[in-house]
KOLBA-303561 format. One line per 3 residues: number of its first residue (from 1); for each residue x, y, z of C-alpha. Coordinates in pm, whole numbers, plus 50000, padded with zeros to 5 digits. Example, Ala and Ser with C-alpha at 12.3 -4.5 7.8 and 13.67 -1.06 7.14 Angstrom:
BEGIN
1> 51230 49550 50780 ~ 51367 49894 50714
//
This chain:
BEGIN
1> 12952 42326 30270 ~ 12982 41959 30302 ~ 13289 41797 30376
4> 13363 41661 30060 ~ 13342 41987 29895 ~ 13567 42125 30124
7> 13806 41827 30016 ~ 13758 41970 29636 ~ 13779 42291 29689
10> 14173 42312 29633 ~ 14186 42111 29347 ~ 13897 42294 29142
13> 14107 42631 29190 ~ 14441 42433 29092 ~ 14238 42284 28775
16> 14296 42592 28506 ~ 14657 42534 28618 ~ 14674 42194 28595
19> 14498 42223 28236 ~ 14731 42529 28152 ~ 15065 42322 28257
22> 14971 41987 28068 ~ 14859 42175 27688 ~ 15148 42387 27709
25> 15424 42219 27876 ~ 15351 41851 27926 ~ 15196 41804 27575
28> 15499 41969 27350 ~ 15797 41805 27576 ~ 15551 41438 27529
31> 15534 41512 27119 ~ 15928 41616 27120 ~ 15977 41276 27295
34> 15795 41113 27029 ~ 15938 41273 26738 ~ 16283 41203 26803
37> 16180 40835 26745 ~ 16114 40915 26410 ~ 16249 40941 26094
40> 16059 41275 26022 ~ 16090 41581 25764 ~ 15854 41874 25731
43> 15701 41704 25390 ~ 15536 41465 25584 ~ 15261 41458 25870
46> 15418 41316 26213 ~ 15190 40994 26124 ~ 15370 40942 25798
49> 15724 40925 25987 ~ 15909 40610 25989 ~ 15935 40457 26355
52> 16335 40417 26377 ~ 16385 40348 26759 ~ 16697 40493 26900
55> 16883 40529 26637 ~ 16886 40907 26615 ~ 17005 40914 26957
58> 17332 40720 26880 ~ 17385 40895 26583 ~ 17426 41160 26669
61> 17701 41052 26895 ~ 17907 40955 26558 ~ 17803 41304 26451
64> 18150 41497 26488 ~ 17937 41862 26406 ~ 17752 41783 26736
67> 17959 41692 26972 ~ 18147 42012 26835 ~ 17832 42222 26918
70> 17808 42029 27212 ~ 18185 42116 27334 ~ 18101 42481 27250
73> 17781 42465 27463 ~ 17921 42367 27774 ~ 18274 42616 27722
76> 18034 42924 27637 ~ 17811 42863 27895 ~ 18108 42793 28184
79> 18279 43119 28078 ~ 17981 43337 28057 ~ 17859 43223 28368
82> 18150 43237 28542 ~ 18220 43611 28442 ~ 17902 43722 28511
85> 17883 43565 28855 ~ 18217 43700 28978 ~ 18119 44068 28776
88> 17757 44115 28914 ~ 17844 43983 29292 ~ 18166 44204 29271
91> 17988 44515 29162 ~ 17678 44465 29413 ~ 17974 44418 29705
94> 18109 44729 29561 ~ 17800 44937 29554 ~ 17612 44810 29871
97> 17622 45124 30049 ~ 17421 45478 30095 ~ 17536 45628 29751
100> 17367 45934 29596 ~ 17196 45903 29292 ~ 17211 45480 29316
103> 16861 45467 29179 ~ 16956 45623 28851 ~ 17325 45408 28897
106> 17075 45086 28849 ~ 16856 45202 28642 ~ 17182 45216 28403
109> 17250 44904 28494 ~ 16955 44712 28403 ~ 16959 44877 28074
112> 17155 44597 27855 ~ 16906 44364 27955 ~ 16559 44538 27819
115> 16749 44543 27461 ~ 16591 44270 27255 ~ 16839 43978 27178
118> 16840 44043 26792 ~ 16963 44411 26866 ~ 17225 44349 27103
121> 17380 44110 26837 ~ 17328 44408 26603 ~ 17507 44670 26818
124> 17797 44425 26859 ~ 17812 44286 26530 ~ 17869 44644 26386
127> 18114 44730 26690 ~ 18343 44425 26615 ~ 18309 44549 26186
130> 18677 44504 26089 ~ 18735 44820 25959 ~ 18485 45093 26033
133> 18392 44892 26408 ~ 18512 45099 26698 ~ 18692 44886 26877
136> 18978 44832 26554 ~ 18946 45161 26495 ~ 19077 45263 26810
139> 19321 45023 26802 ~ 19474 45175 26477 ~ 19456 45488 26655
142> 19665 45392 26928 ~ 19893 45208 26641 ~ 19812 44856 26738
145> 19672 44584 26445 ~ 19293 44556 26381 ~ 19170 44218 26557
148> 18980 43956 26317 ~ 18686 43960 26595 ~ 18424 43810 26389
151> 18654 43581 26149 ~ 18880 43407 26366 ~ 18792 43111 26544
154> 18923 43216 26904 ~ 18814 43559 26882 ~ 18490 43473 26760
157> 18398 43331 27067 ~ 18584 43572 27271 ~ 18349 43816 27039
160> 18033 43662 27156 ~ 18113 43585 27527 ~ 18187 43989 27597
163> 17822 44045 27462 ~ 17620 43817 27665 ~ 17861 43944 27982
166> 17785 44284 27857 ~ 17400 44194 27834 ~ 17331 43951 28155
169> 17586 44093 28380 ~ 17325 44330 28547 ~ 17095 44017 28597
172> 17321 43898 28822 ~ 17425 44255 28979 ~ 17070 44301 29061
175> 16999 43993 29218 ~ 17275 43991 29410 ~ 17219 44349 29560
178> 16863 44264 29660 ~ 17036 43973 29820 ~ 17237 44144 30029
181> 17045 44449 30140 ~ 16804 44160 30243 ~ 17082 43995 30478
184> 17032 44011 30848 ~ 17210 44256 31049 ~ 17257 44108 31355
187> 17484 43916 31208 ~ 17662 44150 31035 ~ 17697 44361 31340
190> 17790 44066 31534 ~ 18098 43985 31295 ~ 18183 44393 31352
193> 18206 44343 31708 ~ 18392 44000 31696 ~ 18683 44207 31459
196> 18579 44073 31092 ~ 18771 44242 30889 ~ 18554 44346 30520
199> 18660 44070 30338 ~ 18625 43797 30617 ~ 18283 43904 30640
202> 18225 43904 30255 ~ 18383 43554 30296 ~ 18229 43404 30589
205> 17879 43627 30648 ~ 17777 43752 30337 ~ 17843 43505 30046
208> 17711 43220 30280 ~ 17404 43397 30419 ~ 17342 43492 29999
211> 17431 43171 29869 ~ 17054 43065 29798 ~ 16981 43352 29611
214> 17271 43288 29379 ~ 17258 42958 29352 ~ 16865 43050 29189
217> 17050 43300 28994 ~ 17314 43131 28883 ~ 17097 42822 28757
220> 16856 43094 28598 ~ 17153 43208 28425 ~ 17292 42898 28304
223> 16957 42748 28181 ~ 16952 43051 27961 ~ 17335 43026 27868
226> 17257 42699 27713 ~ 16934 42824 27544 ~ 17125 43180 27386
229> 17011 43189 27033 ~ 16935 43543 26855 ~ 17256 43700 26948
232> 17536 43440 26779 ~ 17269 43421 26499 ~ 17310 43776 26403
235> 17672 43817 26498 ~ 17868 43490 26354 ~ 17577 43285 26246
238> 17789 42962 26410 ~ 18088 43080 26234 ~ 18334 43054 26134
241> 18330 42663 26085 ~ 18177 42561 26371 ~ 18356 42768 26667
244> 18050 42954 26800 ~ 17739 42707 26632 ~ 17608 42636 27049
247> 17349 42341 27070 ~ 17051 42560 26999 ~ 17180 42693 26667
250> 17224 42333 26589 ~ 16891 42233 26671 ~ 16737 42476 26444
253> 16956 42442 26145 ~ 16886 42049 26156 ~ 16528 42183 26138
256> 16506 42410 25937 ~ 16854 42379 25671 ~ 16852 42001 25682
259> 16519 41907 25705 ~ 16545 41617 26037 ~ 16299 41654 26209
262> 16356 41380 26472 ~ 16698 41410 26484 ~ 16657 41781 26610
265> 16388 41658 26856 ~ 16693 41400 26939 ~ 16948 41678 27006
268> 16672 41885 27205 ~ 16614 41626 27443 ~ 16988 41594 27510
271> 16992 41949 27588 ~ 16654 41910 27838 ~ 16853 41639 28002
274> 17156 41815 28063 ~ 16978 42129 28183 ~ 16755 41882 28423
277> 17060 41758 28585 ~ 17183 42063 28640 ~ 16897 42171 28798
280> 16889 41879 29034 ~ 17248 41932 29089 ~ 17159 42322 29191
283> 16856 42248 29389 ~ 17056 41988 29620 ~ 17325 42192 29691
286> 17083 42487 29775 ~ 16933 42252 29996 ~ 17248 42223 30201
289> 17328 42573 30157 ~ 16957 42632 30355 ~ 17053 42406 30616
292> 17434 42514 30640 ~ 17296 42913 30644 ~ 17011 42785 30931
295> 17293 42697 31156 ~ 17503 43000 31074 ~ 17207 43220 31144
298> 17132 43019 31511 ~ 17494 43052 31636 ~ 17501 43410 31548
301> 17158 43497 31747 ~ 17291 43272 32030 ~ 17634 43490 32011
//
């Protein structure tokens, strides 16, 4: 083989790829781009659209309705986040150890998450019913008031955010266990014989040593905090008013109920933007975290 074919090589077996990555990636996010320059509804073709600049991009800033779905974006996906990060690491602390039966233990676990999105919001939906829904049922039982779950603008959210914890918490769980049975254990053991106490070694060893992995987890999780669609759909449909109607929801209404085109291609490239800066934001600080868990992993060979 000639040394120019050897040069090819590589990039021939990268082409399908390459071709793969630009029709089904590249292309749509380049047409989205496009259409939000537009003054576009579904009864015309994208060449028929008026060319209106950036003017659906500052609109929508004037737009009180988005910067409302916007607010209850970011708090939903800070909350449910949060919870599930402190829940799943928590649990796979708790349950990092020889226990019998721990293959059928996460087996259970991972169940929430193979239920389809549309079901889950189901499940919940009719849990949360204000009268024949188990959870205000047993509160009359116990002789308390029946909570408006689903029709009150606090606990509508509330309603929502114990779902997705309910749903993703396991994501996080697992993760997080493979993370730590994957730790090394010299330094473990060297903490042991220096007199760490549990939680100094949760503190210090562990959560350091995992910190890449969750960091990847935890930007997995957020990317698809922002995205959640199916499950406030069925449950509150964005209601009521606008206390659970999350950027996505938005997006497709504008769509689909009100007919702008460009002005939901507008609103999704806000939301790529502010999921691409948290990904560079992630990716940095799991950079340091690398170089920060490099030295921590040196020192404790050397000791």
């Amino acid at each position: 083989m000639s040394t120019q074919a050897k040069r090819l090589t590589p990039y021939l077996f990268m082409a399908p790829a390459a071709v793969v990555l630009v029709v089904a990636l590249l292309y749509p996010i380049a047409y989205m781009i496009y259409a939000s320059f537009l003054d576009w509804n579904p009864s015309q073709r994208i060449g028929e659209a008026t060319f209106v600049g950036l003017r659906n991009y500052s609109n929508l800033w004037s737009d009180a309705n988005f910067r409302e779905s916007l607010s209850v974006t970011l708090k939903f996906a800070a909350l449910v986040v949060s919870i599930e990060m402190i829940l799943g690491v928590g649990l796979a602390m708790l349950l990092d150890r020889k226990i019998r039966g721990m293959t059928v233990l996460r087996t259970i676990f991972i169940l929430p998450m193979m239920i389809a999105p549309i079901v889950v919001g189901l499940i919940w939906r009719y849990m949360y019913h204000p009268t024949v829904g188990i959870f205000n049922r047993t509160l009359n039982n116990l002789g308390f008031e029946s909570v408006p779950w689903l029709s009150d603008s606090f606990w509508s959210l509330t309603s929502v955010i114990i779902a997705d914890v309910w749903q993703w918490t396991p994501f996080i769980f697992i993760l997080s266990l493979a993370a730590l049975q994957s730790l090394p254990s010299s330094a473990i053991e060297a903490s042991r014989i220096d007199g760490a106490t549990g939680w100094q070694q949760i503190i210090y060893i562990k959560l350091p040593l995992m910190m890449p992995v969750l960091i990847v987890t935890l930007l997995l999780r957020l990317i698809d905090a922002f995205k959640v669609l199916e499950v406030i759909l069925v449950m509150t449909n964005g209601g009521p008013g606008l206390s659970t109607e999350i950027l996505s929801l938005r997006i497709a209404r504008t769509a689909s109920e009100f007919r702008e085109l460009g002005v939901a291609a507008a609103m999704s490239n806000y939301l790529l933007i502010l999921l691409m800066l948290l990904t560079a934001i992630m990716f940095t600080y799991n950079r340091l975290a690398e170089a920060r868990n490099a030295r921590l992993r040196q020192a404790a060979e050397e000791g």
